[in-house]
Structures are given as structure tokens and as C-alpha cells.
ROMILO-502582 format. One record per residue (C-alpha): z, x, y. Coordinates in steps of 0.05 Angstrom, whole numbers, plus 5000, padded with zeros to 4 digits. Example, Ala and Ser with C-alpha at 12.3 -4.5 7.8 and 13.67 -1.06 7.14 Angstrom:
2
515652464910
514352734979
% end
This chain:
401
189279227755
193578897814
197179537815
191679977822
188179517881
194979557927
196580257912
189680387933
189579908002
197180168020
197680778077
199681388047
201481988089
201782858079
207583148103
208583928108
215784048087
219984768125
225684848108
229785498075
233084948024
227084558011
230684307940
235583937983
230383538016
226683337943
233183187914
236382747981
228182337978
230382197898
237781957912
235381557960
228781237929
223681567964
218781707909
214282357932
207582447897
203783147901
209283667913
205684327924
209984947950
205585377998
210685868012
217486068014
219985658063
214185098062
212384458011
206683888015
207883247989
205682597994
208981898008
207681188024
208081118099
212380508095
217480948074
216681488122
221381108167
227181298125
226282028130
230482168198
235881938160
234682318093
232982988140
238982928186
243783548178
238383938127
235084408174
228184068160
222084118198
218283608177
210183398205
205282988187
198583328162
194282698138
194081898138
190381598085
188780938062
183680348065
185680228133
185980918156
178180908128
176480188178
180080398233
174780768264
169580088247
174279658265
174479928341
167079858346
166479128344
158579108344
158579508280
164479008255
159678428271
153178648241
157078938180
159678228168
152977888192
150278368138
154978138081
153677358096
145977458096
147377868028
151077317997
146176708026
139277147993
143477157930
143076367923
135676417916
129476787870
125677367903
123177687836
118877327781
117177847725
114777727660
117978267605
112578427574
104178557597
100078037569
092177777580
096977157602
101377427648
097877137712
095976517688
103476327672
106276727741
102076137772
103675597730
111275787741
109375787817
106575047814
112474777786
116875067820
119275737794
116876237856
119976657897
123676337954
126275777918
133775617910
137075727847
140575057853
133574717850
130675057791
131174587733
129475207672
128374567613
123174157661
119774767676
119275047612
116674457583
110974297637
108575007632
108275007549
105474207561
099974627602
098375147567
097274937504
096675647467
104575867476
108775717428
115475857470
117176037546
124176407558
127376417636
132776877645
136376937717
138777467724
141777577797
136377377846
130877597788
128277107745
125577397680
119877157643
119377207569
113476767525
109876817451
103376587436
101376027376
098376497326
091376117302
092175577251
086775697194
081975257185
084374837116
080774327078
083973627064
085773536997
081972946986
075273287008
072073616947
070574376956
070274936919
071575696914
067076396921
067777046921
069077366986
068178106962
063878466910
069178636852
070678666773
076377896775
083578136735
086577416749
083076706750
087976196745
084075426761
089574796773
083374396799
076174406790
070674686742
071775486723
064875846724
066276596719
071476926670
076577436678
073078146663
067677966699
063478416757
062177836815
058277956878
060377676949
057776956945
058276816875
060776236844
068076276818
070675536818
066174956814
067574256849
063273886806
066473716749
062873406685
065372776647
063172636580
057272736553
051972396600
052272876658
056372486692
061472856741
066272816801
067873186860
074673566857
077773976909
078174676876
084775056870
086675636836
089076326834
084776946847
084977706837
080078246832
079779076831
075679246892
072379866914
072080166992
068280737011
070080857091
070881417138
072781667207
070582127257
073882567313
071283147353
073583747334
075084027401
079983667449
080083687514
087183997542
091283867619
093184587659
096884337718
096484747769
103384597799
099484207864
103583537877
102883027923
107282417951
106481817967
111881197985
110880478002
115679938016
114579357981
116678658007
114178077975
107778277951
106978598022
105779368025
108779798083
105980518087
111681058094
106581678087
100781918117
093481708086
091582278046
084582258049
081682507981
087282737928
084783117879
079083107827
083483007775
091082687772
096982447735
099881947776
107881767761
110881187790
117781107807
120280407829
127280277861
129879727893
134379697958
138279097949
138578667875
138578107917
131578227958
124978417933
124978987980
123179587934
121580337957
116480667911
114481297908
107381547881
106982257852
100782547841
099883077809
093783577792
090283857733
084884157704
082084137636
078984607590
076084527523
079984797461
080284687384
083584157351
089084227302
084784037240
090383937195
094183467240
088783067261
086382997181
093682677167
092682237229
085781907210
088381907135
094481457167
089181057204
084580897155
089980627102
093780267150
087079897175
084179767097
091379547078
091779107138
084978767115
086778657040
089077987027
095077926973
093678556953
094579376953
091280106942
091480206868
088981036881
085581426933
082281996952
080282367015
074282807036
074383137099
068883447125
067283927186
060783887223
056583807285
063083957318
065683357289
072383237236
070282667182
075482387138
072282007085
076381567047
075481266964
079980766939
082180286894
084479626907
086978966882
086778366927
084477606926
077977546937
077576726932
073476347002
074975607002
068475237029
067074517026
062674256979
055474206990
049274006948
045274526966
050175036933
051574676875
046674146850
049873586821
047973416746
046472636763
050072066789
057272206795
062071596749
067971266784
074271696764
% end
């Protein structure tokens, strides 16, 4: 690696070689150490080659008595390249002024982005800015725990906050608490219904009074799980909290509609572009106002930035125009895609459960595609509510367990 970074800042010169015994000049550079690089013959009496200048000193002596005509054709080099800079001291200046302003905007945050869109996404980008995450601020001074704690101690719906700096961009990654179901206390008494109409295939009861039976057709609402549970003979009881296991075959009948005609983009090759510099939230025009575009657009969006270091980003707005025009749909792919949707949505909503069978009807009219779907299913059907009186009359007074 140290090799390659001196071989490449070291002078190197071309040299055009005449002479009608050019081999005698190759082989006197080779006795005497001169190592030539690039030896091209362009005629006869001619050669190229290249050498490192510091030892182009020692060529009079290497030359002397060979009839050689030798000349020097190139210089190359890193300082052959800053030579002409380096003679225009203004340029030298701002050039350096340039790097130490580049190195100073790199100690502090222009950017705050956030991965991934989110309803959120503003609400934290402001919470961020209050304590102290914005851009501006010095790296140094951003303490990533203390911020990441305030922000979740604010907002108390996320779950986790990730800051990622990377450069003079600080990244923004967060999850949301997913909703805690509501669950009743084990010491409150309550007891369990059916959810969904279906025939039950599984009623296991740990806890509390069983009221229907395996085998048997139950209606949404019914009683599957009593918490009032009977001692002796008296009609005496206590209040249990219900618990027990729960499966049924269910029964969907659902469908979907889509038109049976799309409508389909021509572009008619008209583009237009637009681009906007972009400094800290600040927009700078670099085309013309348009006026009116067209009726109807894509528009594609192309974002680069100038320097990693500054939020100074050049984008460029491309809009381009099309007309549409009504044709048919592909029947068959759009049947597969509703067939898709529809058992991906029922087999979303089945609780501990699946599709035993199903069967599809589709359907073409009114210039409509309806995929009607019949299935199967098992699932648990039990709903946990607490007890009340009203549901579930108690036989008398209730005896001291």
C-alpha cells in the first residue's frame, strides 16, 4: 500500500530513444540500475520508455560514446498535476480554505432522516429537535442514550428509538408498542361465549361451569363456559374465572369485486424538467416556472447530494406525460389475485385456526369481475367477558368457598 502511494506521488518522465543500436542503450540502463518501464519501439531507429526522473540524471553518463539522441516527451507525476495550482496562489488558498470548511461541517449533523415513513415520523423529527438532536448541532454534544430515552419517556407508544450517525447524517430508526389486549385479572370471575356462529370440535374447561357440549351448533353470543358455579345441593354457587380451551368448524361465505376494464398509461414521449437546490429545508429554483404541466403526469424524483457533509442536495423533477385509454382486464390474472386476497384476509382474521376446504365462484357482470369465495374453517371461537348478572342469573346466595 506504501508502495503504491510513492510510486504514484514520485516524477516520472517519457523519453524518445534514437539511436541505430538502441539494444546498447537498454542493456547499459540494466547494468547500471536504471530500471525502464514501458519500452515501445516506434521505428527502426526510435524507442519510448519510461523512467523515474530522479534517475534521469544518470543518463549522460550511460549515453556517453553510444550515438544516442535522447529527449524528453512527457513529465508526469502528482506534482507535475499541482504545479500549475500551485502557481496560482488564490486558487491554492480557497482550495485549502475549501478543505478546512469541509472538515469543520463534518464535526456536526446537517441531515435528520427517519428510515422508514411512518404516521409518526414528524412528531418524533420534533421531539428529536427539542432535545437536542437537529441539524446544526455538534456531534460532540449529542448524548444518543439521554436522547433516546427522553424521546421514548415522551412518547409513550414506541417501544424502541435507534440513532445511527452516519457521517454528518444522523439516521432515525423506531417501532411502535403493538396494543396490549385487554385481560381480565384472575381473581375477577368471568366467563366465556361464543364469538362466531359454528358446530364446537374441542371444549376443554380448567375453570368454571361447562354449558354447551362438543358436537354442538352454537350461535355468536351463546353461552359456552359458565362463571357460576353450583355447590351442593341448595343452589348455592361461586364465582370462578372461566378458562378453557375452544375450537369450532366455521363457515364464510365472502366475495370481491373489480372492474373488468382497467384503465391503461400511453406516454406520449413529452418530458419535462425541473431542479431545485435544496439547503436546509430551503428551496432554490434552478429552472424556469413552467406554468401548467400537463393534464396528466408521472413525476420521478431523483435526489443527489453535493457534499456528504452538507445538506445541500440538487434534485431533479421529471415529469412526464400520458394519456389513458380504457381496455380489458386480464380476467384470469385478476381472478388469481382476488383469490390471493381473499384467503390471505380470512386467514389473517381466524384465530388459532385454518381453511379446512374452499371453493371459488367467479362471476362476470355489469362490467364487473366477482370472486366469490366458500370455505371451511377451524378456529377458536371463545370471548372472555366479565361476569355479569344480567347474563347469567345467579341461582341464590352464593356460600363462602
Amino acid at each position: 500500500m506504501i508502495q503504491t502511494i510513492l510510486s504514484a506521488l514520485d516524477t516520472k518522465v517519457l523519453l524518445s530513444v534514437t539511436s541505430p543500436d538502441s539494444e546498447r542503450f537498454v542493456n547499459g540502463c540494466l547494468n547500471a540500475g536504471v530500471y525502464l518501464r514501458q519500452v515501445r519501439r516506434v521505428d527502426a531507429l526510435t524507442l519510448t520508455c519510461r523512467m523515474r526522473a530522479a534517475e534521469f540524471r544518470r543518463l549522460p553518463g550511460i549515453v556517453r560514446g553510444k550515438h544516442c539522441r535522447v529527449r524528453i516527451l512527457k513529465k508526469s507525476g502528482f506534482v507535475q498535476r499541482a504545479l500549475p495550482y500551485i502557481r496560482r496562489p488564490f486558487f491554492l488558498l480557497g482550495f485549502i480554505g475549501a478543505l478546512v470548511f469541509l472538515y469543520a461541517a463534518s464535526a456536526y449533523v446537517w441531515n435528520v432522516t427517519i428510515a422508514h415513513n411512518g404516521a409518526r415520523d414528524s412528531e418524533i423529527l420534533r421531539k428529536l429537535a427539542e432535545f437536542g438532536l437537529r441539524p446544526g448541532v455538534a456531534i460532540s454534544e449529542i448524548d444518543e442514550g439521554q436522547i433516546k430515552e427522553q424521546v421514548i419517556s415522551a412518547l409513550p407508544n414506541l417501544s424502541w428509538v435507534g440513532i445511527f450517525l452516519r457521517g454528518s447524517t444522523a439516521e432515525i430508526d423506531y417501532r411502535l408498542r403493538a396494543p396490549t389486549p385487554e385481560i381480565i385479572p384472575l381473581d375477577e370471575p368471568c366467563s366465556i361465549y361464543a364469538a362466531k356462529d359454528g358446530v364446537l370440535t374441542k371444549l376443554y374447561v380448567y375453570q368454571g361451569k361447562t354449558v354447551a357440549s362438543v358436537g354442538e351448533t352454537v350461535m355468536r353470543g351463546d353461552l359456552l363456559v359458565s362463571s357460576v358455579v353450583p355447590i351442593g345441593e341448595e343452589g348455592n354457587f361461586v364465582l370462578s374465572h372461566a378458562l378453557a380451551d375452544t375450537e369450532a368448524r366455521t363457515w364464510y361465505d365472502i366475495e370481491s369485486t373489480v372492474p373488468a376494464t382497467v384503465q391503461k398509461k400511453v406516454y406520449t414521449g413529452n418530458v419535462l424538467t425541473k431542479k431545485y437546490l435544496v439547503f436546509q429545508n430551503q428551496r432554490i429554483n434552478l429552472s424556469p416556472d413552467y406554468g401548467k404541466i400537463y393534464e396528466e403526469y408521472d413525476i420521478i424524483i431523483e435526489k443527489q447530494q453535493v457534499v456528504s457533509v452538507l445538506p445541500l442536495t440538487v434534485v431533479t423533477e421529471k415529469y412526464v406525460e400520458y394519456t389513458t385509454e380504457e381496455v380489458p382486464a386480464d380476467l384470469d390474472a385478476e381472478q388469481k389475485r382476488l383469490e390471493a386476497a381473499l384467503t390471505e384476509t380470512l386467514s389473517a382474521s381466524l384465530v388459532k385456526g385454518g381453511i379446512l376446504s374452499s371453493r371459488f365462484e367467479p362471476t362476470v357482470a355489469d362490467g364487473a369481475l366477482t370472486v366469490r369465495m366458500l370455505c371451511e374453517c377451524y378456529e377458536d371461537i371463545a370471548e372472555v367477558r366479565p361476569y355479569s348478572p344480567a347474563d347469567e342469573a345467579p341461582p341464590q346466595q352464593p356460600a363462602n368457598p
